[in-house]
PyMOL Python script that loads the backbone (N, CA, C, O; Angstrom):
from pymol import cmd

cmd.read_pdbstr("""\
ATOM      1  N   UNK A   1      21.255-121.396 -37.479  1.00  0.00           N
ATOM      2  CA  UNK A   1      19.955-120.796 -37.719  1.00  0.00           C
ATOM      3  C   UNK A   1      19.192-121.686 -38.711  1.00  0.00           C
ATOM      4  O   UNK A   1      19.577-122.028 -39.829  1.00  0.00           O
ATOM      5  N   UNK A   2      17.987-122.012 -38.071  1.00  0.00           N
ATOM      6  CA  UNK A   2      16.818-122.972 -39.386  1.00  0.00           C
ATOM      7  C   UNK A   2      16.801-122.464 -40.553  1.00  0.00           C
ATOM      8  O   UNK A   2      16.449-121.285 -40.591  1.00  0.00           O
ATOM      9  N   UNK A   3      17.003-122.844 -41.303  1.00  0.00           N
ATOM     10  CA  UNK A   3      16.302-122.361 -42.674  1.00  0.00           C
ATOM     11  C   UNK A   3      14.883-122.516 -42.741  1.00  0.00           C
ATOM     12  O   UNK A   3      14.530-123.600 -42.278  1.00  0.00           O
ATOM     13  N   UNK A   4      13.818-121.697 -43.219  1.00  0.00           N
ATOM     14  CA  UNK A   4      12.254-121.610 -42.764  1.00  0.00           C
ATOM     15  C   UNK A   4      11.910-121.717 -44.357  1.00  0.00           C
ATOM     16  O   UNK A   4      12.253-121.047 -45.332  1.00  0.00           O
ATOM     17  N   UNK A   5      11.075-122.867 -44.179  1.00  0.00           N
ATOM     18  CA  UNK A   5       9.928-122.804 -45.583  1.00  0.00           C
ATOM     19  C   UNK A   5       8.130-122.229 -45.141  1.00  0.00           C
ATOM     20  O   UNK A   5       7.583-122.073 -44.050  1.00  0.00           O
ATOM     21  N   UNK A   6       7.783-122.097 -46.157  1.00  0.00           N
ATOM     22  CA  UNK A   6       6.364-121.359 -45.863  1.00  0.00           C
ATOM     23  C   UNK A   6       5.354-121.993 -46.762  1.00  0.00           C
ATOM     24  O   UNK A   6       5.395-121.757 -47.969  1.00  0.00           O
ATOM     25  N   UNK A   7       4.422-122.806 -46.235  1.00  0.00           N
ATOM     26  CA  UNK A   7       3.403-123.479 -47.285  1.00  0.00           C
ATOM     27  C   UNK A   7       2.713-122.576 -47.685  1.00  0.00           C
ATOM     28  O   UNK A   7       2.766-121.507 -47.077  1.00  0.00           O
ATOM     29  N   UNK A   8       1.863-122.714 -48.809  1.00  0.00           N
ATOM     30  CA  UNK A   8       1.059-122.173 -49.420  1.00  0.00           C
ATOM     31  C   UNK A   8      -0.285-121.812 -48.580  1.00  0.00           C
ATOM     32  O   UNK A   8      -1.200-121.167 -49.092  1.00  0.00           O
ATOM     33  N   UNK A   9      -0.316-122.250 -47.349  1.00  0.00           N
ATOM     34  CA  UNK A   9      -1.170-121.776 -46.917  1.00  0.00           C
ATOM     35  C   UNK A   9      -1.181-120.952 -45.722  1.00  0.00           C
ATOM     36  O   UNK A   9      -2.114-120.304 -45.250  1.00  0.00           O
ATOM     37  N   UNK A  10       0.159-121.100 -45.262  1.00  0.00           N
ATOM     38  CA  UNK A  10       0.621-119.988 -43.870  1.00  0.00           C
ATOM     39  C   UNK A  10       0.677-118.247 -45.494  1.00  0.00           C
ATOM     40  O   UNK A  10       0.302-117.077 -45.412  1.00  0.00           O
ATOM     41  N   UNK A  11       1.124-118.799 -46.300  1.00  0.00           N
ATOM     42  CA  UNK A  11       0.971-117.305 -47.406  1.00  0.00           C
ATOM     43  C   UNK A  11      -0.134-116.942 -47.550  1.00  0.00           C
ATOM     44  O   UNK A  11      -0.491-115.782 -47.757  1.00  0.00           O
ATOM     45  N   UNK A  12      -0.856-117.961 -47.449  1.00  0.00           N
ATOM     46  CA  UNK A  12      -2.325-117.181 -48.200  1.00  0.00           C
ATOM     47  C   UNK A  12      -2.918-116.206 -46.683  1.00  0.00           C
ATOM     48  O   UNK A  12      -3.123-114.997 -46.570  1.00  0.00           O
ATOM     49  N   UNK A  13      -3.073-117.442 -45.580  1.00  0.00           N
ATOM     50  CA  UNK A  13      -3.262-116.497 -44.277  1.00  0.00           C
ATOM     51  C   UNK A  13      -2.311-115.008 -43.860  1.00  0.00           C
ATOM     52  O   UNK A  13      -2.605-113.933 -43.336  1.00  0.00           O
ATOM     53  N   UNK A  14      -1.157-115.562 -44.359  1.00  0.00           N
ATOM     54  CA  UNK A  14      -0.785-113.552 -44.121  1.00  0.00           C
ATOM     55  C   UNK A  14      -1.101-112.953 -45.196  1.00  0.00           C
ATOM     56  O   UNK A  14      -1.999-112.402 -44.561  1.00  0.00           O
ATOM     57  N   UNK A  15      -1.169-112.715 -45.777  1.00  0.00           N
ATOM     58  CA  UNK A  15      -1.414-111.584 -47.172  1.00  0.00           C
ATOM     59  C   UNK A  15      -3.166-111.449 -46.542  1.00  0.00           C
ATOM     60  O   UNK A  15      -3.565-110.317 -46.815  1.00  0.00           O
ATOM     61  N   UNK A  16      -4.135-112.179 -45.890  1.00  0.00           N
ATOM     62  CA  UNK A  16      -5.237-111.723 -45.063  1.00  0.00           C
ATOM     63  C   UNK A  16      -5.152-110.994 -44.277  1.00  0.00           C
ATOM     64  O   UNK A  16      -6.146-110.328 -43.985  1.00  0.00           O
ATOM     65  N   UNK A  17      -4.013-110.822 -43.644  1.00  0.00           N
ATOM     66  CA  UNK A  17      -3.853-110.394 -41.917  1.00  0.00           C
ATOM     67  C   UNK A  17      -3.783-108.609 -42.131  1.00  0.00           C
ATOM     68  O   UNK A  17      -3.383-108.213 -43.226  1.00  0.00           O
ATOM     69  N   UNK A  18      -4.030-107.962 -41.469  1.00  0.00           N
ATOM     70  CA  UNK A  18      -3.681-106.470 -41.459  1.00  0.00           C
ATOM     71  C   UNK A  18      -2.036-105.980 -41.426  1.00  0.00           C
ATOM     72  O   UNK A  18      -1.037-106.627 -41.111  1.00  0.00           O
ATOM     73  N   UNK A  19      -2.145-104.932 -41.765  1.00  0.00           N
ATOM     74  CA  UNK A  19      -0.601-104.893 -41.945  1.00  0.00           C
ATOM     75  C   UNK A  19       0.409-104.554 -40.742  1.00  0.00           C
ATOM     76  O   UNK A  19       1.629-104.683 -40.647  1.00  0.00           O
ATOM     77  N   UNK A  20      -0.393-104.157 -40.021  1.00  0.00           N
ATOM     78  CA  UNK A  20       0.159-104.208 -38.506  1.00  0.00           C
ATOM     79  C   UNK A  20       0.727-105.651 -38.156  1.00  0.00           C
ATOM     80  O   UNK A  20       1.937-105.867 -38.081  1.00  0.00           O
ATOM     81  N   UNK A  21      -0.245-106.620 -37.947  1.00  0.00           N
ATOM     82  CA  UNK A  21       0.019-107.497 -37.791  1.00  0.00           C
ATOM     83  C   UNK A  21       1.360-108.575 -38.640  1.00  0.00           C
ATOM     84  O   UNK A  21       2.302-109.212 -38.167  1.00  0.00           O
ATOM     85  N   UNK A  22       0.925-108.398 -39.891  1.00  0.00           N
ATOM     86  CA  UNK A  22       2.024-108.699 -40.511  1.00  0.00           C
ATOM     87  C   UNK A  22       3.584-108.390 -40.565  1.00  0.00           C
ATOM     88  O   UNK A  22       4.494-109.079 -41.026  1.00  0.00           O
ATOM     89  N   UNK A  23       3.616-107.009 -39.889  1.00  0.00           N
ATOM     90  CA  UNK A  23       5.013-107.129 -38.802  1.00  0.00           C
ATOM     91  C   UNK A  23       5.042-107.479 -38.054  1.00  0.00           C
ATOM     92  O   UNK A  23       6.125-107.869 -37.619  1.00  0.00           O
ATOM     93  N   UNK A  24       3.964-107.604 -37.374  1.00  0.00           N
ATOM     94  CA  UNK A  24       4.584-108.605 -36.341  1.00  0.00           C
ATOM     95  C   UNK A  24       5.167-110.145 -36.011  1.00  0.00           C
ATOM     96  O   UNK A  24       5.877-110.738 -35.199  1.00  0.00           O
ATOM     97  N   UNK A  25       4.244-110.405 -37.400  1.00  0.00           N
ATOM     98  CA  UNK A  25       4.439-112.073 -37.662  1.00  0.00           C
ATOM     99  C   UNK A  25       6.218-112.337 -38.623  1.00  0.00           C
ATOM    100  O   UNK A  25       6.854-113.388 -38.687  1.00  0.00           O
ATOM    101  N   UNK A  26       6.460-111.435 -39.028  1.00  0.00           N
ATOM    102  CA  UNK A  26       7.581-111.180 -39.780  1.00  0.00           C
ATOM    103  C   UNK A  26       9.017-110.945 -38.039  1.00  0.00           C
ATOM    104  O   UNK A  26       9.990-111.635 -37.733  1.00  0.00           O
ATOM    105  N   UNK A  27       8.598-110.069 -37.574  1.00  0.00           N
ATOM    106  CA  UNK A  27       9.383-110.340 -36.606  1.00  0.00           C
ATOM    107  C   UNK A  27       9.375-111.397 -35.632  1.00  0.00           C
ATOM    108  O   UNK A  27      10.489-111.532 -35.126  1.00  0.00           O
ATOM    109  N   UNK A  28       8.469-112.230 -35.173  1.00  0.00           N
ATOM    110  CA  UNK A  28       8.376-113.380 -35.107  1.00  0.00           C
ATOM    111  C   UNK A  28       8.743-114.359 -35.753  1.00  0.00           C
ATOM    112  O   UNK A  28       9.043-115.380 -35.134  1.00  0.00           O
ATOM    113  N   UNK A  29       8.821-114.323 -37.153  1.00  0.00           N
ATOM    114  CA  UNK A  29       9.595-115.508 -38.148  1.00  0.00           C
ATOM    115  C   UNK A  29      11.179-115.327 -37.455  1.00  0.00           C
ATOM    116  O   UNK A  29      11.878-116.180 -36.909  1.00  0.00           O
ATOM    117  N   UNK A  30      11.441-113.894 -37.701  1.00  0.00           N
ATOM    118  CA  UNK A  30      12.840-113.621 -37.782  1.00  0.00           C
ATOM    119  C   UNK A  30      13.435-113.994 -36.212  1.00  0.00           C
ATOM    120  O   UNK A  30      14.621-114.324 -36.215  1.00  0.00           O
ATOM    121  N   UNK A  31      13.033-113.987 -35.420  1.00  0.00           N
ATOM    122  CA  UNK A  31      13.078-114.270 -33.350  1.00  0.00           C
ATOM    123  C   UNK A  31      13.115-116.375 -33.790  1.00  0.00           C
ATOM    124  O   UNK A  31      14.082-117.136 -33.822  1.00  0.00           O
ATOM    125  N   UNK A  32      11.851-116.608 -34.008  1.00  0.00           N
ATOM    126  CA  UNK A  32      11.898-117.863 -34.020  1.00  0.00           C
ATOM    127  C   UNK A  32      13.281-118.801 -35.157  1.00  0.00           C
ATOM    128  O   UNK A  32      13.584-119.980 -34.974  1.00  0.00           O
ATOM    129  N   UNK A  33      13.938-117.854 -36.314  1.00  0.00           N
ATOM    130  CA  UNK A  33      15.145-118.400 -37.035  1.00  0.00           C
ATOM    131  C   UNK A  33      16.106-117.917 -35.882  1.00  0.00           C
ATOM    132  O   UNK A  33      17.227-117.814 -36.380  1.00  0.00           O
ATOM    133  N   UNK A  34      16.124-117.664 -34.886  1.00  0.00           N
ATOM    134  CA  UNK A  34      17.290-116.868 -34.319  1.00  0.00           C
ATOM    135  C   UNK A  34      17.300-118.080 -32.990  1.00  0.00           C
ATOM    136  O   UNK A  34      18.238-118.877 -32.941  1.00  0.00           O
ATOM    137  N   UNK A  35      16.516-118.114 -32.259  1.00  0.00           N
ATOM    138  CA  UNK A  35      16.069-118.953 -31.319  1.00  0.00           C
ATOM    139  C   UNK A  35      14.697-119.755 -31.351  1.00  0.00           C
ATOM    140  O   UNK A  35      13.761-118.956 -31.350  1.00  0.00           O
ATOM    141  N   UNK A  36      14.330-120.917 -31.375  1.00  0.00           N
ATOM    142  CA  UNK A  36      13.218-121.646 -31.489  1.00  0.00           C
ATOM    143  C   UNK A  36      12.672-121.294 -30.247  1.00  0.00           C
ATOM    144  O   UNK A  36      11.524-120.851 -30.219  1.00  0.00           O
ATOM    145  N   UNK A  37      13.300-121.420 -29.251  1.00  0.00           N
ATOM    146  CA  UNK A  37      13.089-121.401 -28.011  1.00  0.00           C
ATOM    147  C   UNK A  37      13.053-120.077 -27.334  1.00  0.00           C
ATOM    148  O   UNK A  37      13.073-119.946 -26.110  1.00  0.00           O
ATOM    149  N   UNK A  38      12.982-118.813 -28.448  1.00  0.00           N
ATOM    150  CA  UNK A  38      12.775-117.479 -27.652  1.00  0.00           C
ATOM    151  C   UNK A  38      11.232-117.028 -26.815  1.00  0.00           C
ATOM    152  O   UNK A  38      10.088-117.114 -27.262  1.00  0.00           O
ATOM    153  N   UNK A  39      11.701-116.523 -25.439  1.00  0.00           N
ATOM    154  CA  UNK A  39      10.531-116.366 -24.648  1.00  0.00           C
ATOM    155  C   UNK A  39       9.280-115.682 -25.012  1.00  0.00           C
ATOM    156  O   UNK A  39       8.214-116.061 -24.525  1.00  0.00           O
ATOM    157  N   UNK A  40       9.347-114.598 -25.919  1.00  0.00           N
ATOM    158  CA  UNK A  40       8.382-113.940 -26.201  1.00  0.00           C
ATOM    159  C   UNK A  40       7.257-114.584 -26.991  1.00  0.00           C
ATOM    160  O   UNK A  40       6.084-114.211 -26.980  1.00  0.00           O
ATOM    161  N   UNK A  41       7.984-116.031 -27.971  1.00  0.00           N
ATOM    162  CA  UNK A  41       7.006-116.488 -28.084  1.00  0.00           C
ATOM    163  C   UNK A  41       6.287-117.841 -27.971  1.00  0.00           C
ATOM    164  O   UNK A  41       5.517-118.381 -28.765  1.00  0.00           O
ATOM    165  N   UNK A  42       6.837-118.329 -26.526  1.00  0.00           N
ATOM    166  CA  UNK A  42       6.204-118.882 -26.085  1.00  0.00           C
ATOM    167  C   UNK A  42       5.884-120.162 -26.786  1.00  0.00           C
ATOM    168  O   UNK A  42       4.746-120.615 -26.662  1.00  0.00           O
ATOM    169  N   UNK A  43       6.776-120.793 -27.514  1.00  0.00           N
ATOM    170  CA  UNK A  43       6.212-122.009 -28.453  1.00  0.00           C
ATOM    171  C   UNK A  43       6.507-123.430 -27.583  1.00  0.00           C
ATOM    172  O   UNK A  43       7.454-123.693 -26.841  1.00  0.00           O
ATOM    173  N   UNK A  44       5.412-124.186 -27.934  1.00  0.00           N
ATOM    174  CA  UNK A  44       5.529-125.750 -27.405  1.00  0.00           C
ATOM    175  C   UNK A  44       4.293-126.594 -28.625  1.00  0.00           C
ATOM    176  O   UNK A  44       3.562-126.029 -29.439  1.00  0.00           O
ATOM    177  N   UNK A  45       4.405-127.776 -28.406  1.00  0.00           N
ATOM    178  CA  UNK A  45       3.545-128.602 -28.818  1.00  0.00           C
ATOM    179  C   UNK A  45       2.382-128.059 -28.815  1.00  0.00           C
ATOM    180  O   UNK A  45       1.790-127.594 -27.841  1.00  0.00           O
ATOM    181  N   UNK A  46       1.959-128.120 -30.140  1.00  0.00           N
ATOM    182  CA  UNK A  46      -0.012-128.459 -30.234  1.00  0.00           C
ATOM    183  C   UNK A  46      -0.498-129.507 -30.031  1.00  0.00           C
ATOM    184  O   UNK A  46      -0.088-130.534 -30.571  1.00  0.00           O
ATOM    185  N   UNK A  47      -1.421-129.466 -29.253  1.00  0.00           N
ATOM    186  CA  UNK A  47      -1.808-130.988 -28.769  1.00  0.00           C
ATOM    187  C   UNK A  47      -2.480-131.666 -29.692  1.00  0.00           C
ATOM    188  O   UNK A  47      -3.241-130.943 -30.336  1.00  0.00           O
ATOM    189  N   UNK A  48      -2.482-133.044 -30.067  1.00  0.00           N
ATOM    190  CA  UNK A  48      -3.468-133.585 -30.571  1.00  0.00           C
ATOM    191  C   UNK A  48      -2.728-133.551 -32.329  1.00  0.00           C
ATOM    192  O   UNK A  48      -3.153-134.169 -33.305  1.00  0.00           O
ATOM    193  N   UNK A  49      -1.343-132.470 -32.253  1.00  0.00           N
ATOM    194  CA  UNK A  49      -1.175-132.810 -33.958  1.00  0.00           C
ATOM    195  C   UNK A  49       0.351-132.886 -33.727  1.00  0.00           C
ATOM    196  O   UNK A  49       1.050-131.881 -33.852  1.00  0.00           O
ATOM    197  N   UNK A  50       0.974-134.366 -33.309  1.00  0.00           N
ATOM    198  CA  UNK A  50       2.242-135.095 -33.549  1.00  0.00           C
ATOM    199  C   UNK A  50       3.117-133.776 -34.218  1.00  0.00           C
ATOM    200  O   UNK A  50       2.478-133.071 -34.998  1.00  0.00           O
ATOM    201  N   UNK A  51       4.781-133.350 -33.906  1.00  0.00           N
ATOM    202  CA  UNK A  51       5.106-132.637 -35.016  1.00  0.00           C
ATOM    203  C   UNK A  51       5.052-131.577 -35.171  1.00  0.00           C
ATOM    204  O   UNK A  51       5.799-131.057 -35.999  1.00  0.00           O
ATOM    205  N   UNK A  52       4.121-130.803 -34.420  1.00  0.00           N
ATOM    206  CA  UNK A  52       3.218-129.925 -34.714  1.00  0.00           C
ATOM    207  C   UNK A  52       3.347-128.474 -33.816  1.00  0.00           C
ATOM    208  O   UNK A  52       2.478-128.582 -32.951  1.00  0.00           O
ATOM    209  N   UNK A  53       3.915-127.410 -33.673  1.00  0.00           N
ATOM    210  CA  UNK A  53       4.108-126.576 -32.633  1.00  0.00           C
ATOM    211  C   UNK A  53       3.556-125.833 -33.235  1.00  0.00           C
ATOM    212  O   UNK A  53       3.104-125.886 -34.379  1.00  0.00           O
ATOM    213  N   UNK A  54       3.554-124.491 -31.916  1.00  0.00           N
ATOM    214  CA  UNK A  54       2.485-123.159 -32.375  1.00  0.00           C
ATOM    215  C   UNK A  54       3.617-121.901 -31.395  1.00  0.00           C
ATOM    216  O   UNK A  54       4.403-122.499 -30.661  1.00  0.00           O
ATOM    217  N   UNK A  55       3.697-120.889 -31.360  1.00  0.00           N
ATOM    218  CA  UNK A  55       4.267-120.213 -31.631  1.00  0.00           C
ATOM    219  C   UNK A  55       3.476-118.592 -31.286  1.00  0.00           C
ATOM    220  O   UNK A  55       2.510-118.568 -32.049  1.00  0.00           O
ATOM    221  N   UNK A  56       3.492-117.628 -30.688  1.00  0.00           N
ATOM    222  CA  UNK A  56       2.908-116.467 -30.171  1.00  0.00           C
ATOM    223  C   UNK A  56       3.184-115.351 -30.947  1.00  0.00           C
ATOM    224  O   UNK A  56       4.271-114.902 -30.585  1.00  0.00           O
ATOM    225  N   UNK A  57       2.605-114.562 -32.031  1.00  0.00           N
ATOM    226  CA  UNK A  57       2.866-113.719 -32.516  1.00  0.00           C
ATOM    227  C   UNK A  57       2.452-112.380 -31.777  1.00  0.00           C
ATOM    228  O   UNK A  57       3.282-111.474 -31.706  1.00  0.00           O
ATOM    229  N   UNK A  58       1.007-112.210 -31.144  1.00  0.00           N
ATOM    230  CA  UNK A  58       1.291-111.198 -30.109  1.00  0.00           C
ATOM    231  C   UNK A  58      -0.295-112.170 -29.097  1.00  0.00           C
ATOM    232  O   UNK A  58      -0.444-113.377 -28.905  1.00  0.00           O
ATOM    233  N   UNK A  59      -0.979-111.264 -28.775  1.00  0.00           N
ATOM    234  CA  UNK A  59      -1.974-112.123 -27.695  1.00  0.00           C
ATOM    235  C   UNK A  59      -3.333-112.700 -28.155  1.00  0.00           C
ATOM    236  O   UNK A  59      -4.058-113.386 -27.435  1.00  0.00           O
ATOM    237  N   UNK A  60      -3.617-112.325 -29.518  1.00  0.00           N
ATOM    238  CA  UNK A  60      -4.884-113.206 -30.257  1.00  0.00           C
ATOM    239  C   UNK A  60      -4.166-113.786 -31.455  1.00  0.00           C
ATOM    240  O   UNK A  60      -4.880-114.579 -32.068  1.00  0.00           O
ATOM    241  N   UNK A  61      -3.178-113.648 -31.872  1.00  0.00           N
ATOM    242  CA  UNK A  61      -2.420-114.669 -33.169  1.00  0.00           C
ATOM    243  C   UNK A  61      -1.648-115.210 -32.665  1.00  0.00           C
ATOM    244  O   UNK A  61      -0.882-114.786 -31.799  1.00  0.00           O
ATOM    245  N   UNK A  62      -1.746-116.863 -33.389  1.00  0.00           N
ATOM    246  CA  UNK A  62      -0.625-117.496 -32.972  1.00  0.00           C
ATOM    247  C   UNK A  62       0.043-118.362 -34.580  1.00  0.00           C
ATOM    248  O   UNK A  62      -0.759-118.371 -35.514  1.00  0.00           O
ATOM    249  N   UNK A  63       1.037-118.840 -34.759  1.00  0.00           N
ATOM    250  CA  UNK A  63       1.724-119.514 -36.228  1.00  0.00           C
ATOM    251  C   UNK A  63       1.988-120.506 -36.039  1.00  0.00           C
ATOM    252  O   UNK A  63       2.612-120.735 -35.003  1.00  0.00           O
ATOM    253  N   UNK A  64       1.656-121.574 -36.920  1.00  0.00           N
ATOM    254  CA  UNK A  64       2.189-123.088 -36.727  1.00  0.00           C
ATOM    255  C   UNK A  64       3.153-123.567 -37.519  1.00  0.00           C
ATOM    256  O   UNK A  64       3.100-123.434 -38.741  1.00  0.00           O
ATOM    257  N   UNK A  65       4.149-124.182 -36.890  1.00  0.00           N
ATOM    258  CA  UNK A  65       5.074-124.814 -37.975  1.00  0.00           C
ATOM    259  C   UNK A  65       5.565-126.191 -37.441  1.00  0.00           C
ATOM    260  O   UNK A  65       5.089-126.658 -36.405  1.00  0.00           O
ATOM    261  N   UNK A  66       6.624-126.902 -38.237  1.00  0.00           N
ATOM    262  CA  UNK A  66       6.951-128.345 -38.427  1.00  0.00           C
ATOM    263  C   UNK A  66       8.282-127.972 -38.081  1.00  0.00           C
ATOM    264  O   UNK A  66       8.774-126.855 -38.238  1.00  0.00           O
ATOM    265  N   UNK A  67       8.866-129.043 -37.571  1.00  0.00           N
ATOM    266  CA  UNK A  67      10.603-128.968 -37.489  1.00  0.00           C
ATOM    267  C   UNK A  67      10.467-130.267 -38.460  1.00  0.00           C
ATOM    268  O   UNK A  67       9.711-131.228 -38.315  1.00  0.00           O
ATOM    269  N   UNK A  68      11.675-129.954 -39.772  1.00  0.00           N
ATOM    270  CA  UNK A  68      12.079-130.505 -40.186  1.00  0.00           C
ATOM    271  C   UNK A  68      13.489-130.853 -40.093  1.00  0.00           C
ATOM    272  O   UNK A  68      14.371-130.165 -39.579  1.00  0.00           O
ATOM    273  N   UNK A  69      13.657-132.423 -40.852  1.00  0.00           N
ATOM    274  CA  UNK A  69      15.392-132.703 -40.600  1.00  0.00           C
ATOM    275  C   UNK A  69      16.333-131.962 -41.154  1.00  0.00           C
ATOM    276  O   UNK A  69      16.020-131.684 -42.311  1.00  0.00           O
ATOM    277  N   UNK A  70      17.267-131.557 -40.859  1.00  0.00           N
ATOM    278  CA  UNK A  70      18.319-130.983 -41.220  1.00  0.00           C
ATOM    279  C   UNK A  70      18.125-129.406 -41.015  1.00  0.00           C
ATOM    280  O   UNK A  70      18.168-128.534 -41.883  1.00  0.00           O
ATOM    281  N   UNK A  71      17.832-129.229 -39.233  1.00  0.00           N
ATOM    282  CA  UNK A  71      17.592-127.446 -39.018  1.00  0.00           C
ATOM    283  C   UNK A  71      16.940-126.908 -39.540  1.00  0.00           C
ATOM    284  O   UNK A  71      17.385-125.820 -39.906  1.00  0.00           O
ATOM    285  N   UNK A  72      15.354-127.263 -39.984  1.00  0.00           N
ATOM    286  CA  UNK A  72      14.856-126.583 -41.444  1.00  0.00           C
ATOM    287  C   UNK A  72      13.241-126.662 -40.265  1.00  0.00           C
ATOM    288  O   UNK A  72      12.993-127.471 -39.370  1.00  0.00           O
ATOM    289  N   UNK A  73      12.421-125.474 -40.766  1.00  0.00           N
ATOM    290  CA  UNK A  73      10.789-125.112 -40.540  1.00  0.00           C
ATOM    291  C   UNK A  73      10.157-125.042 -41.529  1.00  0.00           C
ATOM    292  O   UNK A  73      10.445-124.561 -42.625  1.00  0.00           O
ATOM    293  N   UNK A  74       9.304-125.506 -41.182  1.00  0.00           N
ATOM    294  CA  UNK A  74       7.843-125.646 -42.457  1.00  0.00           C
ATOM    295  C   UNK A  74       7.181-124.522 -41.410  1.00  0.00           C
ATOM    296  O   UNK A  74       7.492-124.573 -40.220  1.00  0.00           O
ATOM    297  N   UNK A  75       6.570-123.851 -41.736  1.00  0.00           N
ATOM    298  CA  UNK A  75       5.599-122.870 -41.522  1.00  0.00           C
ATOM    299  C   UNK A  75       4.051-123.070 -42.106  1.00  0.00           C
ATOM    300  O   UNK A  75       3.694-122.759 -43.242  1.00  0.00           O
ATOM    301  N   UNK A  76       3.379-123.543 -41.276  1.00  0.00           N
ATOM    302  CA  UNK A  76       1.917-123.881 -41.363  1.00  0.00           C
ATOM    303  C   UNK A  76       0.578-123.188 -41.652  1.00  0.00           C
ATOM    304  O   UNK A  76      -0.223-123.448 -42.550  1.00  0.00           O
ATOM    305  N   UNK A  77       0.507-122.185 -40.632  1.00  0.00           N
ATOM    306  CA  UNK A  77      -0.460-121.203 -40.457  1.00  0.00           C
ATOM    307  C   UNK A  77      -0.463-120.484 -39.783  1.00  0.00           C
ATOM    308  O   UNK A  77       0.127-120.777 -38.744  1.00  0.00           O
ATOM    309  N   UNK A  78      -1.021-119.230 -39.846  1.00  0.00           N
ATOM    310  CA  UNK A  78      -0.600-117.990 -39.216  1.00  0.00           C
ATOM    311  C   UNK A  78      -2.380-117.198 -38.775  1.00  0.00           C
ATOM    312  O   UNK A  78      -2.969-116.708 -39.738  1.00  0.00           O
ATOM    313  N   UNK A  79      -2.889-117.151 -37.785  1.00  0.00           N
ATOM    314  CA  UNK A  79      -3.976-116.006 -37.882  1.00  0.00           C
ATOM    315  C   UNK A  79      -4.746-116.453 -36.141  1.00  0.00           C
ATOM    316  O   UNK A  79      -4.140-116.978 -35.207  1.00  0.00           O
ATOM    317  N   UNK A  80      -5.911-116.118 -36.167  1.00  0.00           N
ATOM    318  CA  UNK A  80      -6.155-115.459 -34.877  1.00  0.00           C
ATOM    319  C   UNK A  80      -6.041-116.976 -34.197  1.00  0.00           C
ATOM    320  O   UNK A  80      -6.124-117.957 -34.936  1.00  0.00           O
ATOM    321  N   UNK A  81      -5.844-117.137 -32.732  1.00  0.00           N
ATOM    322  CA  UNK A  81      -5.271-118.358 -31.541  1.00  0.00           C
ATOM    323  C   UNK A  81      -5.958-119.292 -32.206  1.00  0.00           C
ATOM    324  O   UNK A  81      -5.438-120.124 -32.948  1.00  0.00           O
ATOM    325  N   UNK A  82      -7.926-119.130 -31.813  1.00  0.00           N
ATOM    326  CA  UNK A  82      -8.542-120.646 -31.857  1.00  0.00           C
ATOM    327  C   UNK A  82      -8.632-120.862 -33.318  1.00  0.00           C
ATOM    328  O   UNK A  82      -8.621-122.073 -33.543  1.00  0.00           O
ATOM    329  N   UNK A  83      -8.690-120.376 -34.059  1.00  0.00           N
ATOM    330  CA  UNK A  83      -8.789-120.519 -35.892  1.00  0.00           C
ATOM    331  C   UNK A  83      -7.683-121.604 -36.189  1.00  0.00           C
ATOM    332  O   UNK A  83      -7.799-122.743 -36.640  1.00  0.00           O
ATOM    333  N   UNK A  84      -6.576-120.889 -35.793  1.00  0.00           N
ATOM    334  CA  UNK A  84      -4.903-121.792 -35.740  1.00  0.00           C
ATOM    335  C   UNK A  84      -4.966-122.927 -35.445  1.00  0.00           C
ATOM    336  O   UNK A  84      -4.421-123.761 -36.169  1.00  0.00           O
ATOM    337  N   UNK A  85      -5.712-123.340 -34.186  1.00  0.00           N
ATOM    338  CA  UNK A  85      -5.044-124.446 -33.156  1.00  0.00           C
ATOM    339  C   UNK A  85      -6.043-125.162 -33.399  1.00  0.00           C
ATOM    340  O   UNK A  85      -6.054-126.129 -32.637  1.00  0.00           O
ATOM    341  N   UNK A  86      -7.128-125.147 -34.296  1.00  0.00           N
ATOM    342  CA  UNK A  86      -8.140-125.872 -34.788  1.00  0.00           C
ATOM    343  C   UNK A  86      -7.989-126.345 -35.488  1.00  0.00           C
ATOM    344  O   UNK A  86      -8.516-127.456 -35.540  1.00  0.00           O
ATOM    345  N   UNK A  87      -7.139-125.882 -36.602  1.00  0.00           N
ATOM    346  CA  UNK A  87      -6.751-126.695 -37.643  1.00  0.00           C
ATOM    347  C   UNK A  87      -5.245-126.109 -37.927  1.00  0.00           C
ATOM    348  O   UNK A  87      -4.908-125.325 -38.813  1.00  0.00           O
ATOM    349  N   UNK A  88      -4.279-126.844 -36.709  1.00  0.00           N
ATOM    350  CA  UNK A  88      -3.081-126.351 -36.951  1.00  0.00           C
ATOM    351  C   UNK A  88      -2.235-126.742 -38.509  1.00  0.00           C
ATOM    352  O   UNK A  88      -1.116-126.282 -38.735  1.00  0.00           O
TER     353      UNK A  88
END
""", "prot")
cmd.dss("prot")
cmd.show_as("cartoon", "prot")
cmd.util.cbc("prot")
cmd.orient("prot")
């Protein structure tokens, strides 16, 4: 299982998010440490940012993070699809 870090700015975007949502993104952290590759959320490459994947929290949010070396996630940003993938 990855060990997951969280920049200072995937934090600042959830503590914005509603609190609904914020379980959901929490169970999504916890799916994506379990399997990177779990179906529900749908993660592959962001285009255009090397490194860079995105991740489905439900059907207008999506979360970006980094694979780092040694089984480890950086966690990028978290909030509504095009906001995200604009500036993943």
């Amino acid at each position: 299982m990855p060990e997951i870090y969280i920049s200072a700015r995937f934090k600042k975007a959830y503590r914005n998010l509603p609190e609904q949502l914020r379980q959901k993104v929490k169970k999504a952290m916890r799916l994506l440490a379990e399997d990177i590759r779990y179906p529900s959320l749908r993660t592959k490459p962001v285009q255009g940012a090397s490194g860079v994947y995105e991740a489905r929290v439900d059907r207008g949010c999506r979360m970006t993070y980094e694979r780092l070396p040694g089984d480890a996630l950086l966690m990028r940003v978290v909030g509504k699809h095009d906001e995200v993938l604009r500036n993943p």
